[in-house]
C-alpha positions as CSV (number, residue, x, y, z in Angstrom):
1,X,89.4,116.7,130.0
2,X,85.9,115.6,128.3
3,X,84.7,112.4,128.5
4,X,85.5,111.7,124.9
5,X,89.2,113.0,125.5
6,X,89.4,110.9,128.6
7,X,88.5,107.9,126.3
8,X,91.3,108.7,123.9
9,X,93.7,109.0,126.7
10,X,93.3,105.4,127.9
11,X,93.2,104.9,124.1
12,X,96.4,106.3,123.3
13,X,98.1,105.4,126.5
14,X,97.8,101.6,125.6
15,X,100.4,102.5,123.3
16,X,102.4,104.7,125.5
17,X,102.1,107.4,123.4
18,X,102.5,110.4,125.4
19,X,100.4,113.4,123.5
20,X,99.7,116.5,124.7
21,X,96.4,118.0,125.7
22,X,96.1,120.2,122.7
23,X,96.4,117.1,120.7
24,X,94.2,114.5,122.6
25,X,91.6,117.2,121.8
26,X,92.2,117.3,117.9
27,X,91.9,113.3,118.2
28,X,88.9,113.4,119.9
29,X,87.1,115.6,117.9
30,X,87.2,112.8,115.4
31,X,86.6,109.9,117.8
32,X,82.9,109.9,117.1
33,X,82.7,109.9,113.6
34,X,85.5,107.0,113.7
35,X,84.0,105.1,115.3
36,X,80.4,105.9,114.0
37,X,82.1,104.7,110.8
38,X,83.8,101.3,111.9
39,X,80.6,100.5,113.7
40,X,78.7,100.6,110.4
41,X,81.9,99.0,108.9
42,X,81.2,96.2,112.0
43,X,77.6,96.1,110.9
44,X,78.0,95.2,107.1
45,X,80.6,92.7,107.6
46,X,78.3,90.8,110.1
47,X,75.2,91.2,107.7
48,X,76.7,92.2,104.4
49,X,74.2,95.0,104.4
50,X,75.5,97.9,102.0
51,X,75.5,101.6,103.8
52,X,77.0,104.4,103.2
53,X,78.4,106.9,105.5
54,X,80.0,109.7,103.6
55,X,78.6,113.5,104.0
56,X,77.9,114.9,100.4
57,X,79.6,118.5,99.7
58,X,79.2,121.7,98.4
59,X,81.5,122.2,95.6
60,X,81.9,125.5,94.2
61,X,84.2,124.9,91.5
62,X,82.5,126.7,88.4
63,X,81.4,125.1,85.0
64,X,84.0,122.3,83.4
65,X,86.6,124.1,80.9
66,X,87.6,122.4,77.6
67,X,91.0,124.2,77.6
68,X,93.6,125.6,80.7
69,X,93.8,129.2,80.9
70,X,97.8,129.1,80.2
71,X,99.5,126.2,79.1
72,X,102.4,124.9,77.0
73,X,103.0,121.4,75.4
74,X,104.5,119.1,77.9
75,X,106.8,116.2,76.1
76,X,106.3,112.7,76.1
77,X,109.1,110.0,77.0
78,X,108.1,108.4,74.0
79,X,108.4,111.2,71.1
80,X,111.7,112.4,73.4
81,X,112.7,108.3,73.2
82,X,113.0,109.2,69.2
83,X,114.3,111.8,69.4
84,X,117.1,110.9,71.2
85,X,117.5,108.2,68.2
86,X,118.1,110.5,65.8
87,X,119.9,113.0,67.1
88,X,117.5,115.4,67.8
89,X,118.9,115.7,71.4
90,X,121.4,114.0,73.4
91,X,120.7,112.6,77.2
92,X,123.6,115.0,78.7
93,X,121.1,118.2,77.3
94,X,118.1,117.0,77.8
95,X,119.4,116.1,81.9
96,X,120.9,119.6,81.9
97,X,117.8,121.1,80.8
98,X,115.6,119.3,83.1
99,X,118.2,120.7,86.2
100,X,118.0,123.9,84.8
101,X,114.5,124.0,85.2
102,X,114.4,122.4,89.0
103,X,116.9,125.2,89.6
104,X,114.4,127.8,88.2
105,X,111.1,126.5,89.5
106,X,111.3,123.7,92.3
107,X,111.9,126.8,94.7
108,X,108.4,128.2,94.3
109,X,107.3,124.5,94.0
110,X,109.4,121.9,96.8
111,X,109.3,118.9,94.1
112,X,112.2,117.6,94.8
113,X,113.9,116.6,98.2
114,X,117.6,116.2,96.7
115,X,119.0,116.0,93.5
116,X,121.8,113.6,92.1
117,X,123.4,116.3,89.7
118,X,127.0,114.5,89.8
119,X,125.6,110.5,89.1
120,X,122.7,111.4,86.8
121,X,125.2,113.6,84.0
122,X,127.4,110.8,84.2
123,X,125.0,108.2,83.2
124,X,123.6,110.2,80.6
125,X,126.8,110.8,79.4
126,X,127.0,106.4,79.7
127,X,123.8,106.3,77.7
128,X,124.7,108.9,74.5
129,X,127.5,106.5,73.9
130,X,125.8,103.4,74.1
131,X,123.3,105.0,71.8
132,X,126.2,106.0,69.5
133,X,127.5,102.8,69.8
134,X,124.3,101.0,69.0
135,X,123.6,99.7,72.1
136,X,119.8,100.2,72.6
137,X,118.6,99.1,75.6
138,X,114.9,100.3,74.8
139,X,112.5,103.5,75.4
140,X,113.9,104.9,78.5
141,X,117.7,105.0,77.5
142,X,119.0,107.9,78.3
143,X,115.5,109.2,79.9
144,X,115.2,111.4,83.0
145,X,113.1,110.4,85.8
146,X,112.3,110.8,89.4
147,X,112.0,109.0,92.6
148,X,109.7,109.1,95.6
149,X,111.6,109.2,99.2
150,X,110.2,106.4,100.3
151,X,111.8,104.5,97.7
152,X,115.5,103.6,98.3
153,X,118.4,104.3,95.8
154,X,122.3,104.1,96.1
155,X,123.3,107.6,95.3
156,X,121.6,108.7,98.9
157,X,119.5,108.2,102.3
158,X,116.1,107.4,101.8
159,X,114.5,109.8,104.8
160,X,110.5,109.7,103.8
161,X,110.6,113.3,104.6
162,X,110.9,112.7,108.2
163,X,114.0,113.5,111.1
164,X,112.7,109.9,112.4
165,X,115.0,107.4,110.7
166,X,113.1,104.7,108.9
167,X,112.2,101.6,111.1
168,X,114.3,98.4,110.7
169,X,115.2,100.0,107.2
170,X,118.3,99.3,105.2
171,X,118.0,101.3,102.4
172,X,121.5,101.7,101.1
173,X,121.3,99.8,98.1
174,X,118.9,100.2,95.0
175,X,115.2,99.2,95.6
176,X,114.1,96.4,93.1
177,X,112.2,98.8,90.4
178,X,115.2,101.2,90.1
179,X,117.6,98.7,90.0
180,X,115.1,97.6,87.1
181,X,114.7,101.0,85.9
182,X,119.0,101.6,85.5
183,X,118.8,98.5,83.4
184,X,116.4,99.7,80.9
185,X,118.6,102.9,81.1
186,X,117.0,105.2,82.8
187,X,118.5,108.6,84.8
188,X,118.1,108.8,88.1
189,X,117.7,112.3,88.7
190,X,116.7,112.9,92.4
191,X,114.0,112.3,95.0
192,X,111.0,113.6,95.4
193,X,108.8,115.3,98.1
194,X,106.1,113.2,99.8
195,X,103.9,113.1,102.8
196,X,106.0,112.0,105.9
197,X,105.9,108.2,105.7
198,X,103.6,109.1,102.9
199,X,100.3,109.9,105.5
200,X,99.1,113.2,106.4
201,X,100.4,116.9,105.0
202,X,103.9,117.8,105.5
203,X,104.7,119.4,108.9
204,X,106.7,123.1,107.7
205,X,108.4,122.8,111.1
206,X,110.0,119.5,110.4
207,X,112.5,121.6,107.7
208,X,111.2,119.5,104.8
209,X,110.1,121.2,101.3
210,X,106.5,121.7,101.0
211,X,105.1,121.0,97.7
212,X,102.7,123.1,95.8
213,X,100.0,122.9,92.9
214,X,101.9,122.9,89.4
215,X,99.2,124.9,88.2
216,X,99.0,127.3,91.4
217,X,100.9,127.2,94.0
218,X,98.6,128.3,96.5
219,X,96.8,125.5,96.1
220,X,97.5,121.7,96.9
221,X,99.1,119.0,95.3
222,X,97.6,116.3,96.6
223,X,99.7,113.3,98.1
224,X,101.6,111.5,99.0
225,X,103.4,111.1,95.7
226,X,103.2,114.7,95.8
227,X,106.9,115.6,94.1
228,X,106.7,113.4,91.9
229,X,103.5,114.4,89.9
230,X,104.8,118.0,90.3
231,X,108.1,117.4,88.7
232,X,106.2,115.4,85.7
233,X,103.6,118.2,85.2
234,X,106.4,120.9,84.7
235,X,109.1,119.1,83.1
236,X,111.6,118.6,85.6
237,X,111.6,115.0,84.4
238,X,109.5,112.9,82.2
239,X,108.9,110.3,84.4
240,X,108.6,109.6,88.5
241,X,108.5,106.1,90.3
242,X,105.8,106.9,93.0
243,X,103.5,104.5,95.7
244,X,100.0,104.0,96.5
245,X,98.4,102.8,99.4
246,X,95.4,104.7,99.2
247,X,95.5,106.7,96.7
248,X,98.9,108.3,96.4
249,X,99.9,107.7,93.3
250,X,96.1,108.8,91.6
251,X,95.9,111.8,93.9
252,X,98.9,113.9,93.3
253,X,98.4,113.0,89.2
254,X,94.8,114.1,88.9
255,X,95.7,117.8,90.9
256,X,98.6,118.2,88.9
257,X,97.3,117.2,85.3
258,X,99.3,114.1,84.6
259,X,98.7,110.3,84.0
260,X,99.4,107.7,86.8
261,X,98.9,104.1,87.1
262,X,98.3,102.2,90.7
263,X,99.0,98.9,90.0
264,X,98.0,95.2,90.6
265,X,99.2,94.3,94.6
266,X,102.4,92.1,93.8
267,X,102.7,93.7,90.2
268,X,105.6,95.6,91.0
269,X,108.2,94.1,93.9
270,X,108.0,96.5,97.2
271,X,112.0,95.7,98.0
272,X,113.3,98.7,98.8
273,X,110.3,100.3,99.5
274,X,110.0,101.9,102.9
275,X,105.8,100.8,104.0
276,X,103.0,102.5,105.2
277,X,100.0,100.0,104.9
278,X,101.6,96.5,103.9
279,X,98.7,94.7,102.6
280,X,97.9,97.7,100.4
281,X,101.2,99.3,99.7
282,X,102.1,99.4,95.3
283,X,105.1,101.3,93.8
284,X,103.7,102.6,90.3
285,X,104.9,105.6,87.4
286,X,103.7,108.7,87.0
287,X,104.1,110.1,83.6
288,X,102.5,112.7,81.2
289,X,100.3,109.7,79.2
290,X,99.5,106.2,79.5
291,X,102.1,105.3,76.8
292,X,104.6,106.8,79.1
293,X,103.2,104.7,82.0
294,X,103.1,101.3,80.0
295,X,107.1,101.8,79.4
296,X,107.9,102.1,82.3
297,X,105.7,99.6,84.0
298,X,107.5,97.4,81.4
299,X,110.9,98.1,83.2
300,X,109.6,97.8,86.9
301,X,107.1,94.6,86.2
302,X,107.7,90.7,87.4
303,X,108.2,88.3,89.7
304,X,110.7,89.5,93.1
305,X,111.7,86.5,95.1
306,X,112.7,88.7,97.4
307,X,108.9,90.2,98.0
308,X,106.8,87.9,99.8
309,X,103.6,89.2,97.9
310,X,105.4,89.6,94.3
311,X,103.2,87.8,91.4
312,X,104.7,84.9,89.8
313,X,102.2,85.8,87.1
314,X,104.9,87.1,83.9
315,X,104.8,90.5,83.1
316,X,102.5,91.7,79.9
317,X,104.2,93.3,76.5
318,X,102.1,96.9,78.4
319,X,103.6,99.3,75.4
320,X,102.8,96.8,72.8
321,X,98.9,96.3,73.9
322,X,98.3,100.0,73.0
323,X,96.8,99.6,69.5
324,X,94.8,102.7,69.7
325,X,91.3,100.7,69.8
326,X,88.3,99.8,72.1
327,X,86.2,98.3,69.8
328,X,84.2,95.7,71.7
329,X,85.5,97.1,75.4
330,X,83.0,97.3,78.0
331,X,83.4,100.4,80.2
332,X,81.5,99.9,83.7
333,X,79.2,103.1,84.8
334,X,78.5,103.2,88.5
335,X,77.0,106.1,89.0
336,X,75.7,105.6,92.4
337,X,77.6,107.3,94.8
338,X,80.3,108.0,92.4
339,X,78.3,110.3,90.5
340,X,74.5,111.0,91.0
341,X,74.6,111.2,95.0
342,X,76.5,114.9,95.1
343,X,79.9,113.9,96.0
344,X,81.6,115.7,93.0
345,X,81.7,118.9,91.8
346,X,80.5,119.7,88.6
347,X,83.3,120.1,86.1
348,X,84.1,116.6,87.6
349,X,81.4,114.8,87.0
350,X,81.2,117.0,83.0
351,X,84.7,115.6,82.7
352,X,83.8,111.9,83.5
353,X,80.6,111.9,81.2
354,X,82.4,113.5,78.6
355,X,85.5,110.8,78.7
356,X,83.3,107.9,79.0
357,X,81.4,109.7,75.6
358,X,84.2,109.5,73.7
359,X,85.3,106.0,74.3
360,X,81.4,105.1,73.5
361,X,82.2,107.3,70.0
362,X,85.1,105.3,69.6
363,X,83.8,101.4,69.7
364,X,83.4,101.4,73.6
365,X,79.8,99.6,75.1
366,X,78.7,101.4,78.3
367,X,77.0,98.9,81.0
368,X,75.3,100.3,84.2
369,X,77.0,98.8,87.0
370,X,76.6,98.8,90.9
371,X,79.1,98.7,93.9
372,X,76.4,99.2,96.7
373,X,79.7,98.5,99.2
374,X,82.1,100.8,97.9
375,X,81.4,103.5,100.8
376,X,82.1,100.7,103.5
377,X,85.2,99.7,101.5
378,X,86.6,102.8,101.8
379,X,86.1,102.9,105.7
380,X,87.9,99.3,105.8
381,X,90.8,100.7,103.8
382,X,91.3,103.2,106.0
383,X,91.2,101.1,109.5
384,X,93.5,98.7,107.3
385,X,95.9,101.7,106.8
386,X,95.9,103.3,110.0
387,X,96.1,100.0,112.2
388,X,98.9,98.6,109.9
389,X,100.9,102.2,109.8
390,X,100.8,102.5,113.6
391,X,102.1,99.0,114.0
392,X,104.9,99.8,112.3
393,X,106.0,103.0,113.5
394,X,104.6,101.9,117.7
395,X,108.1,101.5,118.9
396,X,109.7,105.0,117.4
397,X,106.5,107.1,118.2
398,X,106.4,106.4,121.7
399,X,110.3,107.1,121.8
400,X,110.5,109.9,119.8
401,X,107.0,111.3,119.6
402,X,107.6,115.2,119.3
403,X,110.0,114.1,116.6
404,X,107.6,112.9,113.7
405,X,106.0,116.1,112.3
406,X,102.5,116.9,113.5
407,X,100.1,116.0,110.8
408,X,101.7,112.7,110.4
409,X,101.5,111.9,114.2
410,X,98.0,113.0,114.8
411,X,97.2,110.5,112.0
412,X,99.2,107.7,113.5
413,X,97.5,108.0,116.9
414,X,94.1,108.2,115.1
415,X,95.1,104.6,114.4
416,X,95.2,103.9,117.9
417,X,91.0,104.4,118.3
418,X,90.7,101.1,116.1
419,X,90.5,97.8,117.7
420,X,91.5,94.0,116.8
421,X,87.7,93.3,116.2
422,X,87.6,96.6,113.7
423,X,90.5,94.8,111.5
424,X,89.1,91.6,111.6
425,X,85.8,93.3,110.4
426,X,87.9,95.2,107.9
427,X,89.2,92.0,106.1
428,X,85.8,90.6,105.7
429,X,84.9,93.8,104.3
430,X,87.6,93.2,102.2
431,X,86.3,90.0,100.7
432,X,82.5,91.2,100.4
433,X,83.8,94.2,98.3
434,X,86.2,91.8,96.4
435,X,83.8,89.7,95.5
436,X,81.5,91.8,94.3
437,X,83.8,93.7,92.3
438,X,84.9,90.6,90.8
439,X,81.0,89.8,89.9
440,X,80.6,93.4,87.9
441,X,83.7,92.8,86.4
442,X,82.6,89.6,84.7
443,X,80.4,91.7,82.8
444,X,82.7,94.4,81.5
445,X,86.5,95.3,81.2
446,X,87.3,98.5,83.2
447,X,85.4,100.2,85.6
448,X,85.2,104.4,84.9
449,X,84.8,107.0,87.5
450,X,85.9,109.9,88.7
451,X,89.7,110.0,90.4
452,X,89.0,112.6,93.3
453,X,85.9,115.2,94.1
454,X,87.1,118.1,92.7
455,X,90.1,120.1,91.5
456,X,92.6,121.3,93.7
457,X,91.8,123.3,96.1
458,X,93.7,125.9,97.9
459,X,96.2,125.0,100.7
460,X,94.2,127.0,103.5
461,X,91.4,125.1,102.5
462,X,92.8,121.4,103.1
463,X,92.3,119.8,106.5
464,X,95.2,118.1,107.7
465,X,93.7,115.6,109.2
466,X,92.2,114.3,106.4
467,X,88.8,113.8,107.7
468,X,87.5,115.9,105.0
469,X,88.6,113.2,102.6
470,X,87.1,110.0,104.9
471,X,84.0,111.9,105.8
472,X,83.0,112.1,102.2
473,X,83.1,110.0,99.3
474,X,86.2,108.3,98.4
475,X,86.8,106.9,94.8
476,X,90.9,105.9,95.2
477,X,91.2,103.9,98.4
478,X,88.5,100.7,97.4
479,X,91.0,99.7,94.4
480,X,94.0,99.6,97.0
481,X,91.7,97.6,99.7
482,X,91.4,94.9,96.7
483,X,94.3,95.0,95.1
484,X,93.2,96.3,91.6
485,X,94.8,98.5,89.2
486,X,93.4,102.3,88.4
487,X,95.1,104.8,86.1
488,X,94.1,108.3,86.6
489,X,94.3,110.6,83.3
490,X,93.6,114.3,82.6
491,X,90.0,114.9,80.9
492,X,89.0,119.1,81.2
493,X,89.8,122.0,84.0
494,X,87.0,123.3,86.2
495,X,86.5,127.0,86.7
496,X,89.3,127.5,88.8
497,X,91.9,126.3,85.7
498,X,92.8,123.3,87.7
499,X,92.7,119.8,86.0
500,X,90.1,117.5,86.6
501,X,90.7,113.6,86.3
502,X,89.0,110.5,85.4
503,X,89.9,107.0,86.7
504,X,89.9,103.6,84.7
505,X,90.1,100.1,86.9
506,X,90.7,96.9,85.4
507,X,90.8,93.2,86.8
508,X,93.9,91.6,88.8
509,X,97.0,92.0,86.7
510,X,94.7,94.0,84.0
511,X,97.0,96.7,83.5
512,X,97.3,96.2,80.0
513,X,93.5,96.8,78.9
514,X,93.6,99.6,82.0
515,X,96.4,101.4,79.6
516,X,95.0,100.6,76.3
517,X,91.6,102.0,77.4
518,X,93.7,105.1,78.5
519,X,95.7,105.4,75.6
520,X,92.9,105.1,73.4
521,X,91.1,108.2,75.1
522,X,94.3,110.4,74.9
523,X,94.9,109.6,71.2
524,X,91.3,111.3,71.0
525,X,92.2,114.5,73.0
526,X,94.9,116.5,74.3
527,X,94.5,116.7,77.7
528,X,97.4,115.0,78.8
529,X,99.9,116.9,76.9
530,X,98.6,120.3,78.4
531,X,101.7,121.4,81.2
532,X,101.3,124.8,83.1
533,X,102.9,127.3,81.6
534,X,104.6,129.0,84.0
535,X,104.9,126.5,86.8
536,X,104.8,128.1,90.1
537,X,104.8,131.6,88.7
């Protein structure tokens, strides 16, 4: 062995993980650049110095598109919410119709993990007589949605897409937000694909479905939320319960061309919730627009006594804050790093500017901002992620190592190259970041920037190990290390036909002006409505 695989052996074999050779390499490849980047992590927390340590990229993604190549008009839960009201359709044909179309495209696609064919016609069936009967029990009565695996509901196991059973997990009863979501009347119609424990790409070996672009399946559809996003962008439901730790929920919604919120930490109760990253774990929707997203945040919001880190804070009227304006919001532009530094491609960037243009049109003020720290955030959120994910899962990896799926493993043991001293140095990262995030944001109302990079690429282009993604600029995981909503909407397609995304982040608990400023952009444009028209095909 090298030196620097020698290093990760001792590493690794603190937590008796027993890897083989071919492995310890892969890891050590990455040891430097780690550990380049929590040194410099190390190095602002003791001096609050700002540096940056991402590796700018050639993007060759063409010239930003106004309109995608092929495309039908997807359907809101709203407008399908009135139609249901008068008569238009029925809940029992519009959950046939959605099956239908799993059994026609989810093949070519691997949205979905299992499907509850038996339990969702019967509630819909529930739900037309209720609605018959006059018994409205608000927007998503009689609605189909989905549900991450990682998110535990009654009809079946909750696996997160792994033959390693769930640690200290007793997921045989309803999580909190779908327990919420039955209330409000919603249909349960399956769970979705993710990333195994929701970190690194799915391992084909493992027997799992592995999910592809919407728009083209050769390419990626981002993660972890990955089935969920899919099954919104084609129709297979109108709405998905999804998490973020990271990113997960953002991701998956900008490749595939749909809306999805990350919300507040403690916004949303995480009962139920099988974790990855604790301190940064939120369960969110993913929808085809903002309104969408504000309904069902209304079902899934408030105060959990059984979460530890659920807001007391009441839940806001989200649906009824959309009055279509942003007259007199201030939109934050930091354009450092996020844009000017060439860390997106340019039908991304086009996309942004052209977003943020038409809120200014609209009543919008623009104010320059900086977040000099956002680089080293991102490198905190990721030794916050790793250390936390590895703690969790110690005990089952060294016992059943070969049994996680490869990707997921490799990223686990990565976790084992961070020290105490580069956690402790994370969470005063942590505070600098928060603090000055919490300075710009006295001075205006959302933050706007760029959801990921580029569009998505193509599957043989994605590295695994997600190094790609930490070695350049991140614009998802700062939110998560602070605890701050983002919404990620639709706003053009780059050369390649794929949709490119923009990303809105408001103060603590400031989902409601996140969604308004979202909802007021896709009144303006079309974007959101736009669904592939043959998904998969």
């Amino acid at each position: 062995m090298t030196s620097a695989e020698d290093r990760v052996r001792v590493l690794l074999d603190l937590f008796g993980l027993d890897v083989d050779r071919a492995e310890i390499a892969s890891v050590a490849r990455d040891y430097p650049t780690l550990r380049a980047q929590a040194d410099e992590m190390h190095r602002t927390a003791v001096d609050g110095r700002p540096r940056d340590t991402s590796v700018p990229k050639a993007f060759s993604a063409g010239a930003l598109r106004s309109a995608a190549p092929s495309a039908r008009v997807g359907r809101t839960i709203e407008e399908t919410a009135a139609d249901l009201r008068s008569g238009a359709v029925t809940s029992t044909s519009l959950v046939a119709a959605c099956f239908d179309r799993v059994d026609r495209l989810d093949p070519g696609l691997g949205a979905f993990v299992r499907t509850f064919r038996d339990a969702a016609m019967a509630a819909a069936e529930s739900a037309d007589r209720d609605l018959v009967a006059g018994r409205d029990r608000g927007p998503l009565q009689g609605i189909p949605i989905a549900v991450k695996d990682i998110v535990a509901t009654a009809e079946g196991a909750t696996t997160a897409n792994s033959l390693v059973a769930p640690p200290r997990w007793d997921g045989d009863a309803d999580a909190t937000v779908i327990a919420r979501l039955r209330d409000a009347g919603a249909i349960i119609t399956g769970k979705t694909t993710t990333n195994e424990f929701a970190l690194g790409l799915n391992d084909p070996s493992k027997g799992f479905p592995m999910p592809r672009n919407a728009w083209d399946p050769r390419r990626y559809a981002g993660g972890s939320s990955s089935g969920s996003a899919i099954a919104v962008a084609t129709g297979m439901v109108l709405g998905s319960v999804a998490t973020d730790t990271a990113g997960s929920v953002r991701h998956p919604s900008a490749l595939n061309g749909v809306t999805g919120l990350k919300v507040s930490r403690g916004r949303v109760p995480l009962t139920g919730v099988v974790p990855l990253s604790p301190s940064l774990d939120t369960v969110g929707p993913i929808a085809r627009s903002a309104r969408d997203c504000a309904h069902l945040l209304g079902a899934m919001a408030g105060h959990d006594p059984s979460d530890g880190v659920s807001c007391a804070d009441p839940a806001a009227d989200y649906a009824g804050a959309l009055d279509g304006s942003v007259a007199g919001l201030r939109i934050g532009w930091p354009a450092a790093y996020f844009l000017d530094e060439g860390n997106v491609a340019e039908p991304v960037r086009a996309g942004v500017v052209a977003a943020v243009a038409t809120l200014q049109e609209a009543g919008a003020s623009i104010v320059e901002i900086e977040l000099p720290h956002a680089d080293i955030a991102k490198i905190a959120c990721q030794v916050v992620l790793l250390s936390e994910a590895l703690a969790y899962h110690r005990d089952e990896l060294a016992a059943q190592w070969s049994a996680y799926g490869v990707y997921h493993r490799g990223l686990l043991a990565r976790g084992a190259l961070f020290s105490a001293a580069d956690y402790v140095q994370a969470m005063k990262v942590r505070d600098l970041f928060a603090a000055q995030v919490a300075r710009v944001l006295g001075d205006c109302d959302v933050i706007a920037l760029p959801t990921m990079p580029t569009g998505a690429r193509l599957l043989d282009e994605t590295d695994p190990t997600m190094m790609d993604r930490w070695s350049g600029a991140s614009f998802m995981s700062q939110w998560n290390l602070v605890g701050l909503p983002a919404c990620a909407l639709p706003v053009g397609y780059d050369g390649n036909g794929m949709p490119v995304s923009m990303q809105l982040v408001g103060r603590h608990l400031g989902e409601a002006t996140v969604l308004r400023a979202a909802d007021a952009f896709q009144r303006l444009t079309t974007f959101h409505l736009v669904a592939p028209a043959e998904p998969g095909r």
